[in-house]
N, C-alpha and C positions, 0 to 999 in steps of 0.2 A: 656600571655596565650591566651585571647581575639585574638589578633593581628596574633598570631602562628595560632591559629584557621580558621580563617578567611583566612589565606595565603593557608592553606592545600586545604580549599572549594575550592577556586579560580582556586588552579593548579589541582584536579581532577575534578570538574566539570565545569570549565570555558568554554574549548572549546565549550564541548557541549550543553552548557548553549546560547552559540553566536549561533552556528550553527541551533541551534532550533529555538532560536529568529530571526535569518533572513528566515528561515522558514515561520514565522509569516503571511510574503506578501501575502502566500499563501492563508489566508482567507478575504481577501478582493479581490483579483482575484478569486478564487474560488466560494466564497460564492456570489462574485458581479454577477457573471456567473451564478449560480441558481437565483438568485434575480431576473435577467433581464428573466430569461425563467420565471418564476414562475406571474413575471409583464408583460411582453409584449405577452404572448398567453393566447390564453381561457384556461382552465383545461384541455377542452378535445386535445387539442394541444401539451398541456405539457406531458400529458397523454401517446400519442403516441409518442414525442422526445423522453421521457425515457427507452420506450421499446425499441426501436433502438439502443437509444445512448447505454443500458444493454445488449443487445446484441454485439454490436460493439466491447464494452470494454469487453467482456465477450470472442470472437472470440479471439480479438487479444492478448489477453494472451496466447493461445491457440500456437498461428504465433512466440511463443518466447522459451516455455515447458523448463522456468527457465535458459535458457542460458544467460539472462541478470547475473543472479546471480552469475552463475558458472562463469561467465569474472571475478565480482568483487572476489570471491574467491580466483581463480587461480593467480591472478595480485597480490593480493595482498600478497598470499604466496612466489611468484616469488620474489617481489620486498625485502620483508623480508629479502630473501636471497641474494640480491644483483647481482641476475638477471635480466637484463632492458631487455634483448634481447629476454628471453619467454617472459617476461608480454606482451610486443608487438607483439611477434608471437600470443599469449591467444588472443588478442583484434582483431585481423586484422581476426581470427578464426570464432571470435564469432559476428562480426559482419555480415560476408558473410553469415554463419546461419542463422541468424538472417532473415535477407532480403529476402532469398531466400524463407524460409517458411512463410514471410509473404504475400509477391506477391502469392505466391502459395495460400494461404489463403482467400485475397481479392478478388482472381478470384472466389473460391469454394461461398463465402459469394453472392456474386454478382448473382451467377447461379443457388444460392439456394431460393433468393427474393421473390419470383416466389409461389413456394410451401409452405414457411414458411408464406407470406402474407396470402393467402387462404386458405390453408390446416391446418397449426398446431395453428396461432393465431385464425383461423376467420375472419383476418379484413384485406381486399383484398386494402385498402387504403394505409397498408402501405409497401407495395411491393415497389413503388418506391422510399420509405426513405427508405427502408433497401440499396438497389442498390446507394443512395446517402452514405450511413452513412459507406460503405461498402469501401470506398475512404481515407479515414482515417486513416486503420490498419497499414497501410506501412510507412508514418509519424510517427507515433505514435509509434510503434514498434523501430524505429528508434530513436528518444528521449529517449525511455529506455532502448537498449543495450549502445548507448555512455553516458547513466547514471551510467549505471554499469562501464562502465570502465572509468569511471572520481573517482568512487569508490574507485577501486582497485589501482588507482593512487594517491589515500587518497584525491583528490579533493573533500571533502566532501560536501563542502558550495554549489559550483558549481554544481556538483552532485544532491542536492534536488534541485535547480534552475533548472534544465533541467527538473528534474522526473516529478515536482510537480507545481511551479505555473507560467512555461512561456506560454504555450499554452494556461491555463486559462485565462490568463494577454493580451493573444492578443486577446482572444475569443471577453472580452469585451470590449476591444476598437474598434472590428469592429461590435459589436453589437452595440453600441447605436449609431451607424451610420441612422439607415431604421428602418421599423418595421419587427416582426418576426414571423416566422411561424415555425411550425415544420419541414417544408423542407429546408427552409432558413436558421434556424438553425443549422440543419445537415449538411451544406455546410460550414457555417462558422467552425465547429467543425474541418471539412478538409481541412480547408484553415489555421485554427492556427494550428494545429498540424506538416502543411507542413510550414511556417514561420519557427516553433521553430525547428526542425531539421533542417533546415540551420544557424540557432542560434550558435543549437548543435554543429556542425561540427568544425564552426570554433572553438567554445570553445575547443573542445577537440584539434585541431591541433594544436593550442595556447598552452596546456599543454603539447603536445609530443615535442615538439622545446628546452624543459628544460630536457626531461626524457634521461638519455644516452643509451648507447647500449652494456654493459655491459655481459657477460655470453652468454652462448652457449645456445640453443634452441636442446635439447636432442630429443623432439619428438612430435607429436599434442596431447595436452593437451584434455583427453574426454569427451569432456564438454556436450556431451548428457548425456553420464553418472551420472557425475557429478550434472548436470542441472537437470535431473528428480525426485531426492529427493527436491531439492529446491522446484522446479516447483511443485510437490504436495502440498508445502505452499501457492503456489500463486494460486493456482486452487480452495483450500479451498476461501481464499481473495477473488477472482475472483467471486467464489458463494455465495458469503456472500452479498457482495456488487455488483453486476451485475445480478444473474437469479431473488431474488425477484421481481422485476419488468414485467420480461418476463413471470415469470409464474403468476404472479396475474392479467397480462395480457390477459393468456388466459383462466383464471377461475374466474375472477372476472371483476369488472369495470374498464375504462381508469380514474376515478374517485379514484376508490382505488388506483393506479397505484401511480397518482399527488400526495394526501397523503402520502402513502409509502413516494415516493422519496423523497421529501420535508423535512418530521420527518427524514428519513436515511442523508439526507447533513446536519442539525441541528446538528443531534449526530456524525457525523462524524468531527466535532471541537477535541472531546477528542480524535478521532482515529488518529487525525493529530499529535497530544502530544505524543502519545503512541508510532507509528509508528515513526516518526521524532528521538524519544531518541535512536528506536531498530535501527533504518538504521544508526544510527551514530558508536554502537558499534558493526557493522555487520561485518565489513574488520579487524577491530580491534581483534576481534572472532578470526576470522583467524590466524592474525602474532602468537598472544598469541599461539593459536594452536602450529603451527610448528614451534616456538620454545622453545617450552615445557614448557612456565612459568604457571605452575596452579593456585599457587598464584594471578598472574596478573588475572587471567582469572576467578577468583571465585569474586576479587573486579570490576572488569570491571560488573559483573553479576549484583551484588548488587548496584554499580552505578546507573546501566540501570532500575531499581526498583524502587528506591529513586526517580529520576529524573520523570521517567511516573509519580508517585504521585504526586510529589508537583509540577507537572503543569497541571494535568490533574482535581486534584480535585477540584479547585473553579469551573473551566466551570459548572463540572460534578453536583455539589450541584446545580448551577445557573438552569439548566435544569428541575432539580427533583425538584425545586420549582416553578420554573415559566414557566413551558414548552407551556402552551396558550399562555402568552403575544410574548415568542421568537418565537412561530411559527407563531404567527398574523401578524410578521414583512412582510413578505411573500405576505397575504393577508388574510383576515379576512376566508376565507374558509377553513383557513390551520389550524386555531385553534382547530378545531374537532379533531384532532390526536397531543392532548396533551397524552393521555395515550399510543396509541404507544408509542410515545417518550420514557416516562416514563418503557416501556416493554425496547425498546431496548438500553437505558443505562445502565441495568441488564449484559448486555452479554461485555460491556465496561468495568464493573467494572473487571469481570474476565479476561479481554486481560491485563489492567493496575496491577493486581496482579500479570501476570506472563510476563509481557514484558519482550522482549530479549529472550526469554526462545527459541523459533522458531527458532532463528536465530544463536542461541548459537549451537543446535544440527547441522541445518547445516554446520554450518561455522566450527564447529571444529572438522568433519568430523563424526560426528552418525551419519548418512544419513538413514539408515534404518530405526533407531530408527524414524526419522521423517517423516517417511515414512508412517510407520506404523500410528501413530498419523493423519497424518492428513486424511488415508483414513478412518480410525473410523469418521472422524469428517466430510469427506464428505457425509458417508456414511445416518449420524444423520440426514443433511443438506437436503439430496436430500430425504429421507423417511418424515419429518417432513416436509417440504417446500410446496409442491403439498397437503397434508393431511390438516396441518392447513388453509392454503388460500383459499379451499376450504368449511372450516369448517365456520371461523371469517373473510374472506377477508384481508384485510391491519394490520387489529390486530394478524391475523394469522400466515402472514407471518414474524412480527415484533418476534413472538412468538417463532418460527421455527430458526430463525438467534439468539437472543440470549441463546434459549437451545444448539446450534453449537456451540457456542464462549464458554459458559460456560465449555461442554464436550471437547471440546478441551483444554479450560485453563488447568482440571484438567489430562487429560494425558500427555500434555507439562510440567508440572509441576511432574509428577512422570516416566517419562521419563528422564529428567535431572538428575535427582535424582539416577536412576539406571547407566544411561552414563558416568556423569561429578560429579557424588558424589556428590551433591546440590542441592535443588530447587531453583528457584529464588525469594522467600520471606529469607527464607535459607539462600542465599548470601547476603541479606541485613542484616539480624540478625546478622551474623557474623561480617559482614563489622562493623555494630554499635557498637558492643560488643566488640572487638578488638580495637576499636576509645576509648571506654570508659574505658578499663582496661589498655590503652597506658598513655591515662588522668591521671589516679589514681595512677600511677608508677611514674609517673612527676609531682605530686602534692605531694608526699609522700616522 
């Protein structure tokens, strides 16, 4: 029974158990990445790299409005069907998209340096980091359409290796080269991000030489369409994790700013958990989708629930008890924002109850439905953001991101429930309850 047990774990959550785990690299590139910004500049350095770099990453989401998504989608409902011939047309679609509105982009960023240094921040210094950091979008953007569709080619493992920790992984290797500055930095930021798109490229050309050419290509796949429900989720993301900075930026000190950022890369260990289980069953959403297995699609759900918990909870205790000593690693100034910390694991625990939930609506075509969702939740975002961080500074804005996360847990959560007949606690109660009564049938 023991043995049977054990075998069933293996074959439903094995993959994704591997695929998370080499995930892992990610925070030792990543977090080595903040480490060396957080040790090699003064505060007030760090201060102003992260208003940039939050804008930067904040823009070029912008240069993409969910078409990376809509590739992994589209491909991988294509391929389902056993046609290789769209999915390749979907890819070759969404990449020239892609491109085009990011150049278009990087130019707007660059011509806007200017007014946004003097005019909207106050701080006419960092006009020419924005104009540096504004070099980047078009790399970058780059690594996350051919992530998408290493996706929708089920390339999963590869896939998070593009998205997630190859650009960080080169950041630091040429970062402890010199010392750094906030401009220096912002340049290395556009030097890895242009490395790992040549990474990228090959990788994916590597996996089309296996993909055949199967089925007929009916017609261009609307991936703006398609993309702007997605892309609503990523705009929410985007401003979760990107305007804090900017706007505490320009209502508060470069001082709160380094705070901020520092507690936000800390807590963002369990967003890596969380996010890492959702992007694994994102394409999978999909197939289940279009070909009508509900079944599959209600344990896939509950999978994706199970799995957020039992990796996201040790971190998430570790934090909530010792969040001074893990932020002292940093440097001894970063301890002051143990209770941030502590604020914005609050808004964690709500994304880890409803993981997958986001990604379920879009993927298996409620798009409105997520639509709807997440503009409530920007809506919370953008009223609470500006309000708090003017009121408490860095604890404000910590305040403003986990009331977001929360309200949005709970509409993603009764959203599913109206769309796909389930929430995603739901899907796991089921999943368990069905494991346990299968048990008792087979013990009896």
């Amino acid at each position: 029974m023991l043995r049977k047990r054990l075998f069933d774990i293996r074959a439903a959550y094995g993959p994704t158990i591997l695929a998370t785990g080499l995930r892992m690299i990610d925070l030792p590139c990543r977090y080595g990445m903040h480490v060396l910004i957080a040790l090699k500049m003064p505060i007030s350095e760090v201060g102003a790299f992260y208003i940039v770099f939050g804008l930067v990453t904040l823009a070029a989401g912008f240069g993409r409005l969910g078409v990376d998504r809509a590739v992994t989608r589209e491909m991988a409902r294509e391929l389902a069907q056993g046609n290789s011939a769209a999915a390749r047309a979907v890819m070759w679609r969404g990449m020239a998209l892609e491109m085009g509105m990011s150049v278009l982009l990087a130019a707007v960023v660059a011509a806007l340096a200017w007014p946004l240094g003097h005019w909207v921040l106050g701080k006419p210094e960092l006009t020419r980091l924005i104009v540096i950091g504004a070099a980047s979008i078009v790399p970058l953007n780059l690594t996350v359409v051919i992530a998408g569709a290493l996706a929708g080619l089920d390339r999963l493992t590869l896939s998070q290796t593009v998205y997630t920790w190859l650009w960080p992984a080169i950041f630091c290797a040429l970062a402890l080269m010199e010392p750094m500055s906030a401009a220096s930095g912002l340049a290395v930021f556009a030097i890895s991000t242009a490395l790992a798109g040549l990474v990228a490229v090959v990788l994916l050309a590597a996996c089309l030489t296996r993909l055949g050419k199967a089925g007929v290509v009916s017609g261009p796949a609307p991936l703006f369409a398609i993309g702007f429900s997605l892309f609503s989720l990523e705009l929410v993301q985007l401003g979760i994790s990107s305007a804090p900075p900017f706007v505490l930026g320009a209502l508060a000190t470069t001082g709160d700013v380094a705070l901020y950022a520092v507690a936000w890369r800390v807590v963002l260990v369990v967003n890596l958990f969380i996010s890492s289980v959702a992007f694994r069953s994102a394409p999978r959403f999909a197939r289940l989708q279009v070909l009508g297995d509900s079944a599959a699609l209600l344990d896939e759900a509950g999978r994706c629930v199970a799995l957020a918990v039992g990796l996201a909870i040790v971190p998430m205790a570790a934090m909530a008890l010792w969040p001074g000593w893990i932020l002292g690693l940093f440097g001894h100034s970063y301890a002051a924002a143990a209770g941030l910390l502590r604020l914005l694991l609050i808004g964690q625990v709500a994304a880890m109850l409803t993981a997958g939930g986001s990604e379920l609506l879009g993927m298996a075509g409620h798009g409105k439905a997520l639509l709807r969702v997440n503009t409530r939740a920007l809506v919370v975002l953008l009223v609470a953001l500006p309000l708090f961080s003017h009121l408490w500074g860095a604890r404000g804005g910590g305040a403003a991101v986990s009331l977001t996360m929360v309200a949005m847990a709970g509409w993603v959560a009764l959203a599913t429930r109206r769309s796909c007949g389930f929430m995603p606690l739901e899907a796991l109660y089921r999943q368990v309850a069905g494991s346990a009564r299968r048990e008792i049938r087979a013990a009896a």
